[in-house]
N, C-alpha and C positions, 0 to 999 in steps of 0.2 A: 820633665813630665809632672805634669799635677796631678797631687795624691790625692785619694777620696778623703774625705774627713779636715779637710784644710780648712782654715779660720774663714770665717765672713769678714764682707766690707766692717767700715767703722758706723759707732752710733755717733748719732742725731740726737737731739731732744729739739720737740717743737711745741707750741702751747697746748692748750685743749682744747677741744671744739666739737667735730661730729661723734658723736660716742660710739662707741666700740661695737664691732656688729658680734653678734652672737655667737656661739662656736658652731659651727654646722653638725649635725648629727652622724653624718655619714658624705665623704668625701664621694664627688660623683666624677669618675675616670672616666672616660669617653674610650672607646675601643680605638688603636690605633694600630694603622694597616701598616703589612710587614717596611712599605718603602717608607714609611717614618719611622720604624724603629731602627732598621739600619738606618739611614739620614742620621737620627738623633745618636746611636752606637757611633757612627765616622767623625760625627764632626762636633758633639754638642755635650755626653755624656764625660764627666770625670775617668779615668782611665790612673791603674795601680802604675808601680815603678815599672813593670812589664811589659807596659805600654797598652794594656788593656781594659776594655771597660768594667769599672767597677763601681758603676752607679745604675738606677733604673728610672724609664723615663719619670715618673713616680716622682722616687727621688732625686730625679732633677727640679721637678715643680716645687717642689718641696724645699728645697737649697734656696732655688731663687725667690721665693715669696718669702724664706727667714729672713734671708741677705737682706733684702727690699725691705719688708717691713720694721726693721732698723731704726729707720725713721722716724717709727711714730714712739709717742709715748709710752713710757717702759713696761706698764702695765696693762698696755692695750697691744703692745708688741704682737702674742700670740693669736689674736682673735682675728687683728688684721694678717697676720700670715697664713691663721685658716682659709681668710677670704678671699686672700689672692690665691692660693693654691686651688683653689676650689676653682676660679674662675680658670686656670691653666688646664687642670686634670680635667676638666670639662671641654678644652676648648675651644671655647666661648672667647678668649681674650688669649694672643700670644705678646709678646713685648719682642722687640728687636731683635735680631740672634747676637749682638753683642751681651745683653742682658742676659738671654739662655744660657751662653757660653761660659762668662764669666763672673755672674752674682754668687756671693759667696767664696770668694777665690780670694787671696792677698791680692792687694794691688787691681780691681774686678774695674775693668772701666768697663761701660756698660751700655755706653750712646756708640748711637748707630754712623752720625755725618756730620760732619766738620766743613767750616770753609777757611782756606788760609790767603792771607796777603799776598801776592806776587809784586815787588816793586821792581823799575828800572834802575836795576845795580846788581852787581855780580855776586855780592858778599846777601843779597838777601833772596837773589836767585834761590842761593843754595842753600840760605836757611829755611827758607819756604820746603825745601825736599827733604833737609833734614826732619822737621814739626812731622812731612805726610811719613815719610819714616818710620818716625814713632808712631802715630796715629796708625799708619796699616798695623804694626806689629801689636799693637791693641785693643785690635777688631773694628777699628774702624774705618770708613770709604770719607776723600777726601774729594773737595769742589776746589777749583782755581780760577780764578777770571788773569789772561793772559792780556788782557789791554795794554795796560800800562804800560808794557814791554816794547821800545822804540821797534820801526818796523825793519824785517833786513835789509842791507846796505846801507844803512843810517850812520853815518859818520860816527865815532868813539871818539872824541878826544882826549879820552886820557891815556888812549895807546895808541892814538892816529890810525887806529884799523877802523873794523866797518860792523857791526851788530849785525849778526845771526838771525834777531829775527825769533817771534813767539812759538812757531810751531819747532824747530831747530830744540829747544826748552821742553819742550813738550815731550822730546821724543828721548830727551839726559831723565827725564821725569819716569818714562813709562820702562827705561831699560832698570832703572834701581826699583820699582815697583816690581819688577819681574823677580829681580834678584833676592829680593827680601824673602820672599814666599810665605813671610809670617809663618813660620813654622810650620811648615806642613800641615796647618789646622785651617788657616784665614788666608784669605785672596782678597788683595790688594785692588779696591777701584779707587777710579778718577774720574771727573767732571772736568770738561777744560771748557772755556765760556770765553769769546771774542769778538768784542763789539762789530757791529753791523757795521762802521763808519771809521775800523784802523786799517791803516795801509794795506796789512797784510789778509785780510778776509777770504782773499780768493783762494790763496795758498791754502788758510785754514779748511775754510769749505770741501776744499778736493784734497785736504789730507790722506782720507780714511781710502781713499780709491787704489790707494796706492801699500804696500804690506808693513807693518809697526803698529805701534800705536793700540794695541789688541787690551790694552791695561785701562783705556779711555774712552768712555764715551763725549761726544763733541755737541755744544751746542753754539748758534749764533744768537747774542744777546742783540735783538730786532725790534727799535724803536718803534712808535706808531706811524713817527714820522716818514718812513719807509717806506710802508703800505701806501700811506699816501700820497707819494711820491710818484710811486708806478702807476697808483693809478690813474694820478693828472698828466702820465709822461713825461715823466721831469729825470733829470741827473743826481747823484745823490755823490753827496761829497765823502771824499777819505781823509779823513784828517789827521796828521800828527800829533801823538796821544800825548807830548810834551808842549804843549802852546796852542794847540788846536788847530793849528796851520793849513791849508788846505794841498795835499801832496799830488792828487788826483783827482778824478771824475770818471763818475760810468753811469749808465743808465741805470737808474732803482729797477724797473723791469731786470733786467741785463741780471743783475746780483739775483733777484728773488730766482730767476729762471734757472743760474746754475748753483742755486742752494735745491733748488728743487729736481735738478738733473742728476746732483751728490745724491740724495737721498734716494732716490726713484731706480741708482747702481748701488747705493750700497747702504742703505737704512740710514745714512746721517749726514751730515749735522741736521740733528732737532733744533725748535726754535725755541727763543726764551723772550716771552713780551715784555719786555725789561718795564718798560712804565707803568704797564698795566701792574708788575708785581712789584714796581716802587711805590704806588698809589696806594698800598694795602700795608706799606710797612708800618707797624706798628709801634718803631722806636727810630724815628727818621733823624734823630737829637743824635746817635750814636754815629751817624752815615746813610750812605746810601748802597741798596743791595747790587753786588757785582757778578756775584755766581750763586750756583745751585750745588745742590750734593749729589751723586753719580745717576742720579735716576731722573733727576731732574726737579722733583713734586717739591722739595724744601729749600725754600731762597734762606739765605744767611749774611748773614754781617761778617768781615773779615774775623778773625777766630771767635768764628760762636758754633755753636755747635745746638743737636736737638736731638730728645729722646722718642722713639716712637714705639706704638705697639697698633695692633690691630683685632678687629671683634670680628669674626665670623658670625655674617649678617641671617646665614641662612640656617643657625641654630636657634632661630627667633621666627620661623616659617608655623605658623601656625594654620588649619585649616580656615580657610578663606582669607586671610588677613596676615598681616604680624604685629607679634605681640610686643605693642611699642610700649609697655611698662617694661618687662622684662627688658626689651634692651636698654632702656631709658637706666637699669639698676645697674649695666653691665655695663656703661659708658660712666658712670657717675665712681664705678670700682677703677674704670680703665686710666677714670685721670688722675687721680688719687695714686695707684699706682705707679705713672710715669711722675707727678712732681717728689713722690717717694724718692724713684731714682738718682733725680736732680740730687736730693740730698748726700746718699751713700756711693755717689760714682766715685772715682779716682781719677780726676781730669789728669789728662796726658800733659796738658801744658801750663803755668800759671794765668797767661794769658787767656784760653779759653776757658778756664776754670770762672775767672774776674767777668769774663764778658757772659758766659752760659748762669752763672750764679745772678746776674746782674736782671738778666732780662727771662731767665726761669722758662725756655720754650719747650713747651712739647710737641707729640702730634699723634692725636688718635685719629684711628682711621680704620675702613672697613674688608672686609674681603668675605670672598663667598656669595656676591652678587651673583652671579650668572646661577648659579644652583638656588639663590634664592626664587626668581627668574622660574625655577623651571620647576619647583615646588608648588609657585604659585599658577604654573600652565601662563605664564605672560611672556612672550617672546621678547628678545632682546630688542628689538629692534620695530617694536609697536610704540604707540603712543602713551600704551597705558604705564610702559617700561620708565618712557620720562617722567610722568607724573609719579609713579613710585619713586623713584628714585628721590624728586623735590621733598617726596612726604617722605620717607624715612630720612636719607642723609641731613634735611632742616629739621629734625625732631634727635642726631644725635647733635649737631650744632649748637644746636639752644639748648639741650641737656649736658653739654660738654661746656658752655660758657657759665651757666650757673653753675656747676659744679667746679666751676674754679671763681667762682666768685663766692663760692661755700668757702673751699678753701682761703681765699684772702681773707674773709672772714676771721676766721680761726684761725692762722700762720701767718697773714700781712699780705699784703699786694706784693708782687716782684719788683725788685728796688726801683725801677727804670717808672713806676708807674705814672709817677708825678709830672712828667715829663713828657709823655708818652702821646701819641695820638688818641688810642684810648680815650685818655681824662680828657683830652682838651675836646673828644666828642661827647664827654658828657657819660660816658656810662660807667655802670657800676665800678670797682674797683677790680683786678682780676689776680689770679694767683701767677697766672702766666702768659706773657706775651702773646705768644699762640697759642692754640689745643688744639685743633684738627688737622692732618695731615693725611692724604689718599697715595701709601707705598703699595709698591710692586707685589710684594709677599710672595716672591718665587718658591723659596724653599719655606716658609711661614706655612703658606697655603699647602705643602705637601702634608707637613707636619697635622697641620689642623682637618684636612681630608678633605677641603675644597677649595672651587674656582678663586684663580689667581685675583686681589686685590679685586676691580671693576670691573676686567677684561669679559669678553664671550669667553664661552667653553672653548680651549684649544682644539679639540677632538674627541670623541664618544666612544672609543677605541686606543687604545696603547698599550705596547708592548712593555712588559714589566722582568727584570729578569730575576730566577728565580734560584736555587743553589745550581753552582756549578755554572755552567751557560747556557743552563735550558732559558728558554723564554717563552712567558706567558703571553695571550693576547686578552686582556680584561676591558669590559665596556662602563661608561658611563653607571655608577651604581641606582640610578631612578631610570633606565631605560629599558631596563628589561619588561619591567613591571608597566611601564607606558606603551610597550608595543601588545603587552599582553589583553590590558583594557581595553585597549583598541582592535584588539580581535587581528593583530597584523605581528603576531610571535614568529611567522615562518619567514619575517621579513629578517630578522635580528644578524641573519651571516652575511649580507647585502652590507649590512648599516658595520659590521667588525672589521668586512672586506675594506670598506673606503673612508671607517672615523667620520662620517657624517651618517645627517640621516635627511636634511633637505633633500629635495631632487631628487631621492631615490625610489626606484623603484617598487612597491609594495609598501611605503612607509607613508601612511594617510598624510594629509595638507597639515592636521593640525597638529601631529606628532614632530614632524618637520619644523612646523614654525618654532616651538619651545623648545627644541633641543638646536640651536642654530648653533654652527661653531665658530670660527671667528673671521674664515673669509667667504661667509655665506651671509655677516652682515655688510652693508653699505659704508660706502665710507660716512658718507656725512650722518650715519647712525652712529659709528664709533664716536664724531666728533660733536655731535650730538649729546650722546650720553655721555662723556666728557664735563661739557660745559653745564652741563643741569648737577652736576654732584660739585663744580666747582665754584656754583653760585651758594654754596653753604661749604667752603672749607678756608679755614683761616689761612691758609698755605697755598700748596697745589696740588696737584693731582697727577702720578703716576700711570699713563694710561699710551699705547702704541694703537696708532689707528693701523689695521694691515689688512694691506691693499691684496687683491688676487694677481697672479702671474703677469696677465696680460693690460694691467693698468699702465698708462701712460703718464707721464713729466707731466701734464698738464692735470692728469691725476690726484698728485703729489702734492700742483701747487692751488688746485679747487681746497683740497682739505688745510693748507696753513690758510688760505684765505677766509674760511668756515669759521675756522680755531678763532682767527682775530676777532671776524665780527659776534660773535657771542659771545666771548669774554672770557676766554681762556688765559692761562699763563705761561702756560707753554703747550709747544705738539714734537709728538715721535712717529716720525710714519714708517712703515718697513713693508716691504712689498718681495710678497711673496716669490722665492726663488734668486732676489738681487745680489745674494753673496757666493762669491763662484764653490762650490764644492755642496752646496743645497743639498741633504737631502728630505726628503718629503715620507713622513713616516707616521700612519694611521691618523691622515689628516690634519694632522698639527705642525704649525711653521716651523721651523727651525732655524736656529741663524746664520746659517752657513759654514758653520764649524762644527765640528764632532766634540762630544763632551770629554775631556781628558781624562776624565773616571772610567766611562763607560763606553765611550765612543758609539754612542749613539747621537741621535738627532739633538738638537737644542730647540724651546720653544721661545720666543721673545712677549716681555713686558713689560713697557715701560721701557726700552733700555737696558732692563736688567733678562738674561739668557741664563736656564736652568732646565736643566732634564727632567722631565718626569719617570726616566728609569730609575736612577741612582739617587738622586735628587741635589748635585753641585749645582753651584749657581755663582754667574760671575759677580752678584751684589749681592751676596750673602750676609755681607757685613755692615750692606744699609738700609735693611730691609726691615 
């Protein structure tokens, strides 16, 4: 049990450069609602020998912005720790919950997602699950790419038997993630990633259809080549991932169709535009990228790892507009902050320590769109929504690459630079590989009191539960006061009754339009607004397109066809009702499973499944 009062990570010294911001006059604490102060009591605050909490949220912002500002020079130590705390107690800016969790602790690792090697051979099988082992048990979610792995029935000849086979691995993978439990604090995810063209894809694809695997989200890593295969009507080869050998043949349609009949019964496999996100890597001298981290938005190099946080976009809503200085100051704190972490983490392994030191990635990223959205009266799913989104998420891009070009300035480029695609395009110098990343912020977003990362409003209505097992039904907090202006208040137990307010009853056209929840937008709106935030993120973008009840397979495969041609890097589609046990609770999806907290409903994002009762979430740890 970790006591209050335990030591912080280790110091740092780094040169000097942007000068010390000022002490703030008065810390500005933002009011947090009862489901994030339990959330942060269960799973985030320090806790005596007793087992109970003996910190306040307060003093947790407080812990982690010392821990963190560690880093900087000794004398500017506290001014910077005023100014990240400031940005937390505000906010405005959360960091990863491994960072909540663990800054300031012994041993405080603090990054969210990992990607580890998988090779063909037994002795590294199982060191790859020893590395996710450690990694879960120190808060972090771990990505695999399963290619390499001969397909089953493949001859062995070093003991004349026959390989097993990737998914067979997958499933020795997800029973020891069950088993670890990371101490009753951290839940273990996975990312498993299986090229479009190894034997076994078809197994992989219709894994999830069948019960296991509950530790795993699955994606198919889906050449371009592919698309354009089906759509000339061509065959597409399977090839043995040892010589390249061709084992089989099937129709490219044939595969897109039951990747898209998987996903259409049971939310997966997501895709990964493998070239589209090799094309963007920024250290191609190291390798080539193979997997993702459990949510999908962060490609990685075999053990590299990335730190993330996120800015709740919609405490920057100003009347008519937003206030793009202000955030412009709270992204230029947010990167500052994350290559801070890089410094004072405690890498779990010497390896990813060499390779995350080496190329320095981070990832800021946004949440609270959708309530920005409805701040501004701009529905999600208007036009005016994409052109917002180009202007604010390209104004934090460009505010987040100079500000790491501030940094290399003043602390050096990350060592890879020289080398890097980067220099050989010619631009400035930078502190770190990447900076922008669009995560899920399942439980982020509870904590900070808004919409999830990009997503629509899940529902305008939810039950909250309160002491004992009374349960509350609480609405959207800007709706009351929208139905009031609108002279349409007698509508407001219509709109509690069913978590929306489109389509209903007494609730005007344009109350409706802004408050849309998430299967009230279109799909090719989801994928849509997708691909406009992901033409400004160095990374990817964390985002589930979800479909209504009665969407069809052909459904499924319109929205990865959407994904490709506008420039995505990956898609998660889930359609509502495809996991058997559904249930459907104040309009918000759920994933087919009960929360093992609360047993109530689950909403999905990204891949990542999280209650808005309780607030568990199954990617807590890379968010």
């Amino acid at each position: 049990m970790e006591a209050c009062g335990a030591g912080t990570a280790g110091r740092a010294r780094l040169p000097a450069g942007r000068p010390a911001p000022a002490p703030a006059k008065l810390l500005r604490m933002a009011e947090l609602s009862d489901n994030a102060r339990q959330v942060l009591a269960r799973r985030y605050l320090l806790r005596d020998e007793g087992g109970e909490p003996c910190e306040t949220p307060a003093g947790m912002f407080r812990r982690v912005a010392r821990a963190v500002a560690r880093a900087e020079r000794e004398g500017e130590r506290a001014a910077w720790a005023e100014r990240f705390e400031e940005r937390m107690a505000a906010l405005e800016f959360l960091p990863n919950s491994p960072t909540l969790m663990s800054a300031g602790r012994p041993g405080g690792q603090l990054a969210a997602c990992f990607v580890l090697p998988v090779d063909d051979d037994l002795a590294a099988i199982f060191d790859a699950l020893k590395w996710a082992a450690l990694i879960h048990q120190s808060g972090g979610g771990t990505g695999f790419s399963f290619s390499r792995l001969r397909p089953r029935g493949d001859a062995v000849k070093t003991t004349h038997g026959v390989a097993s086979g990737p998914v067979s691995f997958m499933r020795v993978y997800d029973g020891a993630t069950e088993i670890i439990k990371q101490g009753g604090v951290r839940r273990g995810a996975n990312m498993a990633v299986l090229s479009a063209a190894h034997p076994d894809v078809v197994e992989f694809v219709e894994a999830k259809l069948r019960p296991g695997l509950s530790n795993f989200n699955v994606s198919v890593a889906v050449p371009d080549g592919l698309f354009r295969a089906a759509a000339a009507g061509e065959r597409w080869a399977l090839r043995h991932p040892r010589g390249g050998a061709v084992v089989r043949e099937l129709e490219a349609a044939e595969l897109l169709d039951r990747i898209a009949r998987a996903a259409w019964a049971s939310g997966e496999p997501g895709l990964v535009f493998l070239d589209r996100v090799e094309a963007a890597n920024p250290t191609p001298d190291l390798g080539r990228f193979e997997a993702v981290n459990p949510c999908g938005e962060q490609p990685l190099l075999p053990f590299e790892a990335c730190t993330l946080g996120s800015i709740d976009l919609s405490r920057f809503a100003r009347p008519g507009g937003v206030d793009l200085d202000g955030l412009g100051r709270c992204v230029e704190d947010g990167v500052r902050f994350l290559d801070d972490v890089l410094e004072v983490n405690a890498w779990p392994l010497p390896q990813i320590a060499e390779v995350s030191r080496r190329n320095r990635k981070i990832g800021l990223g946004v949440m609270g769109w959708a309530d920005l959205l409805v701040k501004l009266s701009v529905p999600y799913d208007a036009p005016e929504a994409l052109a917002l989104a180009d202007e604010v998420m390209g104004h934090v891009q460009r505010t987040a690459h100079r500000a790491s070009e501030a940094l290399a300035a003043e602390r050096g480029p990350f060592p890879g630079f020289a080398r890097s695609a980067l220099a050989r395009a010619g631009l400035p110098p930078r502190r770190n590989a990447t900076v922008t990343t669009v995560a899920p912020t399942g439980t982020l977003a509870l904590i900070a009191g808004c919409s999830s990362g990009i997503e629509p409003l899940f529902a305008l209505s939810y039950l909250r539960r309160a002491l004992g097992d009374t349960e509350l039904r609480e609405e959207h907090p800007l709706l009351r006061d929208a139905l009031r202006a609108a002279g349409a208040a007698a509508a407001l137990p219509a709109v509690m009754a069913t978590g929306r307010a489109r389509g209903v009853a007494g609730i005007p056209e344009g109350v409706g339009r802004v408050f849309a929840t998430a299967f009230d937008v279109p799909p090719d709106a989801h994928v849509r607004m997708q691909a406009a935030f992901q033409r400004h993120v160095d990374n990817g973008v964390s985002k589930t397109v979800n479909l209504p009840r009665q969407a069809t397979v052909e459904d499924v495969a319109g929205a990865y066809r959407l994904a490709f041609e506008l420039g995505c890097k990956g898609i998660t589609v889930y359609r509502d009702g495809s996991r058997q046990g559904q249930v459907l609770t104040g309009g918000a999806a759920s994933a087919g499973e009960r929360c093992p907290q609360c047993d109530a409903s689950l909403v999905v994002s990204g891949g990542c499944r999280t209650c808005a009762r309780c607030g568990w979430a199954s990617c807590e740890t890379t968010e």
